[in-house]
VEXDREN-2710 file (C-alpha; in Angstrom, 1 decimal):
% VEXDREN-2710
k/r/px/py/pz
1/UNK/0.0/0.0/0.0
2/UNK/1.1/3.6/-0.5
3/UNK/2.7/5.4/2.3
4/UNK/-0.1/8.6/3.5
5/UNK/1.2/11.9/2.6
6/UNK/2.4/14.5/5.2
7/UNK/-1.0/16.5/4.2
8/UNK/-2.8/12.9/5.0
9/UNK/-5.0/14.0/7.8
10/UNK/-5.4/10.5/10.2
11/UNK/-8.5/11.2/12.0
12/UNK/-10.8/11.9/8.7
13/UNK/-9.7/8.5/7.2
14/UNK/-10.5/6.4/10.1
15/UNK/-14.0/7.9/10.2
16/UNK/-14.5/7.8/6.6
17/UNK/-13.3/4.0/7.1
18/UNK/-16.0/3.6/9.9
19/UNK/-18.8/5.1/7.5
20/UNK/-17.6/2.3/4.9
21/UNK/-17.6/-0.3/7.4
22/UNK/-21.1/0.0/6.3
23/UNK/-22.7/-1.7/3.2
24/UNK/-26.1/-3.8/2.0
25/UNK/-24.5/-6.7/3.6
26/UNK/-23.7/-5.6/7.3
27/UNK/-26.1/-2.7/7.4
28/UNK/-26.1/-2.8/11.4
29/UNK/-23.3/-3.3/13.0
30/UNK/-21.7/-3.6/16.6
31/UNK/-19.1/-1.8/17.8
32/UNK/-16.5/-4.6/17.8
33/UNK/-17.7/-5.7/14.3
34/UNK/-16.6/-2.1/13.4
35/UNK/-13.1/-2.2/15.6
36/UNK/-12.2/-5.3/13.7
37/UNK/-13.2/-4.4/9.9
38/UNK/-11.5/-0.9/10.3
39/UNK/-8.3/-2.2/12.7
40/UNK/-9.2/0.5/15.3
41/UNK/-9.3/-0.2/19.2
42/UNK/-12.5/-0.5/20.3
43/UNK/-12.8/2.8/22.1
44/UNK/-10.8/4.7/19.4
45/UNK/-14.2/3.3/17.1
46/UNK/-16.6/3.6/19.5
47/UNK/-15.6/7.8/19.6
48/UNK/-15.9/7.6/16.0
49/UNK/-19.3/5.7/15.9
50/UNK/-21.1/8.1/18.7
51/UNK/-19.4/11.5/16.4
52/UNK/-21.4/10.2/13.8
53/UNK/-24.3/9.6/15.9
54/UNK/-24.1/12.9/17.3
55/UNK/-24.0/14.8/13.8
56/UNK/-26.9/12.7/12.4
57/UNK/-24.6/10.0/10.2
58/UNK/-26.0/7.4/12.3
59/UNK/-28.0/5.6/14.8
60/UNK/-27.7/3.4/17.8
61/UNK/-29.7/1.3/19.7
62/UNK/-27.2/0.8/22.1
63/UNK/-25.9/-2.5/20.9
64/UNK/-26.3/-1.7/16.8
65/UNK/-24.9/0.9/14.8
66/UNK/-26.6/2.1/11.6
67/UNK/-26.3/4.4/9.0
68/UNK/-28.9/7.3/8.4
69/UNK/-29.6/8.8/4.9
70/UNK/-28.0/11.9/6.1
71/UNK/-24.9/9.9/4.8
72/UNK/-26.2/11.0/1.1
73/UNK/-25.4/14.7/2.2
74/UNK/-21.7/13.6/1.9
75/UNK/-21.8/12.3/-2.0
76/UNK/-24.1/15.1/-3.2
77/UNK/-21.7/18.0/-4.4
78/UNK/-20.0/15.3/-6.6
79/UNK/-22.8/13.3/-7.4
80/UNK/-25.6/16.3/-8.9
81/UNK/-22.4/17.5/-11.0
82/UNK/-22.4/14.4/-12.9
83/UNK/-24.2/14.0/-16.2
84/UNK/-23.5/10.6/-16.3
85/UNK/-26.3/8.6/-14.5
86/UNK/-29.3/11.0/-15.9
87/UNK/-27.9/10.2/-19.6
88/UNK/-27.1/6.7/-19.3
89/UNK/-30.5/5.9/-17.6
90/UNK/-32.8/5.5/-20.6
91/UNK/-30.5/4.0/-22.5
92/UNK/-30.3/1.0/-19.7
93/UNK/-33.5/0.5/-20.1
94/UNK/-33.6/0.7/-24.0
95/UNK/-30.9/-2.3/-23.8
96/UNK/-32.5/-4.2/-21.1
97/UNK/-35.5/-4.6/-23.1
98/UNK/-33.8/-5.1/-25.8
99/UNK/-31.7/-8.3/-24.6
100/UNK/-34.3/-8.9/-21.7
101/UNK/-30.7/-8.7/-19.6
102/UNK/-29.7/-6.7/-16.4
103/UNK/-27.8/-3.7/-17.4
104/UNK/-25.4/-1.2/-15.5
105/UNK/-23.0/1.9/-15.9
106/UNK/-20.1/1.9/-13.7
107/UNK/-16.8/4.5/-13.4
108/UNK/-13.0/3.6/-11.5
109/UNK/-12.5/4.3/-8.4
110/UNK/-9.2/3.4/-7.4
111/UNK/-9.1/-0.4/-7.8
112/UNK/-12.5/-0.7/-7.7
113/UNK/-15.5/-0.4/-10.0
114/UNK/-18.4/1.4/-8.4
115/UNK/-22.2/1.5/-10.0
116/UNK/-23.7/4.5/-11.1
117/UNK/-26.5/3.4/-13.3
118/UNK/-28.5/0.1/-13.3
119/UNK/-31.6/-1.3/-14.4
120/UNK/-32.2/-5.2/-13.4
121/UNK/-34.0/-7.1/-15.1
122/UNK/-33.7/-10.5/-12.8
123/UNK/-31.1/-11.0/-9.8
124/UNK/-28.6/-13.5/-11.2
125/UNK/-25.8/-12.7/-8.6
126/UNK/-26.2/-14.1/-4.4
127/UNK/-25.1/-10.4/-4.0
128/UNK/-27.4/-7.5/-4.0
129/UNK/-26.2/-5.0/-6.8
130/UNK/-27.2/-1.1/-6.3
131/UNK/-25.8/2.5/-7.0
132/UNK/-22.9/2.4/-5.2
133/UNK/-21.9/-1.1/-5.3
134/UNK/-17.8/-1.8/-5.4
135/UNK/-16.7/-4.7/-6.8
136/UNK/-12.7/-5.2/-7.6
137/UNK/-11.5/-3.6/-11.0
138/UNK/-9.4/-7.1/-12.4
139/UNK/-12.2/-9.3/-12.1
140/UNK/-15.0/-7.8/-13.8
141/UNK/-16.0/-6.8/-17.2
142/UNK/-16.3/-3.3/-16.4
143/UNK/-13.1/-3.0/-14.7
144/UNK/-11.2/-4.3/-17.5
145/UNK/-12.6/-2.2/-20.0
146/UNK/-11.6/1.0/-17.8
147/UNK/-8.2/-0.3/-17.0
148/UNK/-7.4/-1.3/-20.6
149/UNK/-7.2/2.3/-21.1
150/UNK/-5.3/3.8/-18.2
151/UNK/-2.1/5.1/-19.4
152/UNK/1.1/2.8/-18.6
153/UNK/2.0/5.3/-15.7
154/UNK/-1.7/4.6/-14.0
155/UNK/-2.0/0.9/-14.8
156/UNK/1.5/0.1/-13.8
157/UNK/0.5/1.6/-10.0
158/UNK/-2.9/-0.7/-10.3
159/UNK/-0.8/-3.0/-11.2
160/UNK/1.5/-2.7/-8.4
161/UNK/-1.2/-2.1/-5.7
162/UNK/-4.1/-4.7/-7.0
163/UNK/-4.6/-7.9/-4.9
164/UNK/-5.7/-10.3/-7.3
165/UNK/-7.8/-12.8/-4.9
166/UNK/-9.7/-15.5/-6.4
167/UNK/-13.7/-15.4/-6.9
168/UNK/-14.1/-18.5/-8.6
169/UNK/-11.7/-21.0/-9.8
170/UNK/-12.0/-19.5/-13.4
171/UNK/-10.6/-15.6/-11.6
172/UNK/-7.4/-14.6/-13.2
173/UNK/-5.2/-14.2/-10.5
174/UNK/-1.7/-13.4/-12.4
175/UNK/-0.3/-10.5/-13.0
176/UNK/1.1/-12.3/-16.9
177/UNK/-2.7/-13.4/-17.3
178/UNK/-4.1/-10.2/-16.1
179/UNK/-1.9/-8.2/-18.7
180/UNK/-2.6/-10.5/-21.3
181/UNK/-6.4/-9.7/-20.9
182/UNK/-6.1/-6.2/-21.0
183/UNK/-4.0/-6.0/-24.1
184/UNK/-7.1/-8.5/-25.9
185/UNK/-10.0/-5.9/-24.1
186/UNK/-7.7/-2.9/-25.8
187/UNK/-7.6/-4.4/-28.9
188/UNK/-11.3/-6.0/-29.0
189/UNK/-12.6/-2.7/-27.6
190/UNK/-15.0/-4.9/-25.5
191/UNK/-14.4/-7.4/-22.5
192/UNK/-16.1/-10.7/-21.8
193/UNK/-15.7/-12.3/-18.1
194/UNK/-17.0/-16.1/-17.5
195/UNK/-17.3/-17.5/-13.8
196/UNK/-14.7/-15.2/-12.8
197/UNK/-16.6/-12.9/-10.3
198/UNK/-19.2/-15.8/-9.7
199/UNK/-19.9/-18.9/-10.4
200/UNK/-22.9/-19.5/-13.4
201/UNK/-22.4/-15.5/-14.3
202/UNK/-21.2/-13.9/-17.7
203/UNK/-20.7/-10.4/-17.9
204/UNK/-20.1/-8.1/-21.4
205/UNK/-18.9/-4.4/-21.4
206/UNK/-17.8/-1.8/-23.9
207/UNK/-16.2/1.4/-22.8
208/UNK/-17.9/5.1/-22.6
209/UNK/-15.7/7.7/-24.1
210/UNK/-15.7/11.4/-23.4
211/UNK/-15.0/14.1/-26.5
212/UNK/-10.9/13.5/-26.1
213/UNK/-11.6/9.3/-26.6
214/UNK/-10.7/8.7/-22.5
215/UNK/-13.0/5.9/-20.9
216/UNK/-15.1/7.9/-18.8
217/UNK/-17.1/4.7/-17.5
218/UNK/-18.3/1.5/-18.7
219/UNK/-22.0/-0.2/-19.9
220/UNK/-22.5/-3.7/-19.0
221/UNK/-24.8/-6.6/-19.8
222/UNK/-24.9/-9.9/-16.8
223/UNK/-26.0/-12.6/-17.8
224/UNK/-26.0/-16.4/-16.6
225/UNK/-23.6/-18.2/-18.5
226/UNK/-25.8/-21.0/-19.7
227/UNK/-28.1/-18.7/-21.4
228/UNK/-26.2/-17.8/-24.3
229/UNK/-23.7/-19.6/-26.5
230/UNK/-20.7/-18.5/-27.8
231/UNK/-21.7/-17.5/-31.3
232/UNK/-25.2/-15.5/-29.5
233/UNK/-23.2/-13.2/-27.4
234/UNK/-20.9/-12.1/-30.3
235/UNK/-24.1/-12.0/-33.1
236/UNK/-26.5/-10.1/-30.2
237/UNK/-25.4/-8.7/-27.0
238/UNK/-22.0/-7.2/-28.1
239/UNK/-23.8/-5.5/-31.1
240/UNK/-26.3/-4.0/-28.0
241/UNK/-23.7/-3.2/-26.1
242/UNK/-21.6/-1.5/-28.8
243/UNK/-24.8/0.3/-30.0
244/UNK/-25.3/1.8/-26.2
245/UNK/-22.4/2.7/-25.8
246/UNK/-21.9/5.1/-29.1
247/UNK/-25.6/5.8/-27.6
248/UNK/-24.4/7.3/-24.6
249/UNK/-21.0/8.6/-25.4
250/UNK/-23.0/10.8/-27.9
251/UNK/-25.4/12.5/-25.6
252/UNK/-23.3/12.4/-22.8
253/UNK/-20.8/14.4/-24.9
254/UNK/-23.1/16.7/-26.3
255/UNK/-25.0/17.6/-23.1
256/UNK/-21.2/18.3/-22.2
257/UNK/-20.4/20.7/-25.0
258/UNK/-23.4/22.9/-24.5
259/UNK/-23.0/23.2/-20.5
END
């Protein structure tokens, strides 16, 4: 991991870790749940927890902790500047009927992929996928595309910083095989992951491009793997995909110019 900066301010990370102890999956918590996921002591966390109780962040019950939507407060600035989820929106749903699959928008954020957009059409993962969802960069569809395009300078820190754990038994989990990947996702200009996130799920995604050609963010079609054969995903979904992408990338773009 990098080494903080002398401007890193100690106190603001460890309660921005507490707040992201937080998630769909442990949406109350105790305090020694929180000590252990954010390697605090359990009274340095417990000072933390009642802060954020005391501003409005959060509940208590006296054994759970929970978060409160005043949490929202905290993403909106960046969140109502972006374009991105009001633009890609109808087009979601435009491809979801169209391939009667679940479809989702997703940016980079650090070595993570993190949901902006979705519209499901059936849950095919055992984990709950909303705005805001993170799941690693290397071992998704999405996170691919987006990191087939960093310059050499940014994917070489990725590179140098990613933990490349196993989901499945199909996960890449090599830094040769992850390379390898990326320089077929670069020259395909779309990505295709089997099994690797889960077991029985496919996942398809094409890049969204700003005005200059950077990947801005991703559009992605999950599927279950037995649904489709080989010959189907490249005769209909990447078609799809590569039609809502252009889709996208054009309004986005020109909402962009005229702002």
């Amino acid at each position: 991991m990098t080494e903080p900066s002398s401007d890193y301010v100690q106190s603001l990370g460890r309660g921005l870790a507490v707040i992201r102890a937080f998630d769909a999956g442990h949406p109350r918590r105790t305090l020694s749940e929180v000590a252990k996921d954010t390697d605090l002591t359990r009274a340095t966390a417990r000072r933390f927890l009642l802060t954020l109780v005391e501003l409005g962040y959060m509940r208590t019950d006296g054994t759970l902790f929970w978060l409160t939507p005043r949490v929202l407060e905290l993403g909106y600035s960046f969140l109502s500047s972006l374009t991105l989820p009001d633009v890609a929106g109808p087009h979601l749903e435009t491809l979801a009927e169209r391939v009667r699959e679940s479809t989702s928008v997703s940016i980079l954020d650090g070595n993570d992929i993190v949901y902006v957009a979705r519209v499901p059409v059936s849950r095919i993962m055992t984990v709950s996928i909303n705005i805001g969802t993170r799941f690693p960069a290397f071992a998704t569809s999405m996170g691919r595309v987006l990191l087939a395009d960093l310059d050499t300078d940014a994917l070489e820190r990725y590179l140098a910083d990613a933990e490349l754990s196993a989901f499945t038994d199909a996960t890449i989990t090599t830094l040769p095989e992850l390379r390898d990947e990326l320089d077929r996702v670069r020259a395909d200009g779309y990505c295709v992951v089997d099994q690797e996130l889960e077991q029985g799920l496919r996942s398809l995604a094409a890049p969204i491009r700003d005005r200059e050609g950077k990947a801005v963010a991703a559009v992605n079609i999950s599927t279950q793997s037995a649904r489709y054969s080989t010959d189907e995903i490249h005769d209909r979904l990447i078609p799809a995909l590569l039609d809502t992408g252009a889709a996208i990338e054009l309004d986005l773009n020109h909402i962009r110019t005229n702002t």
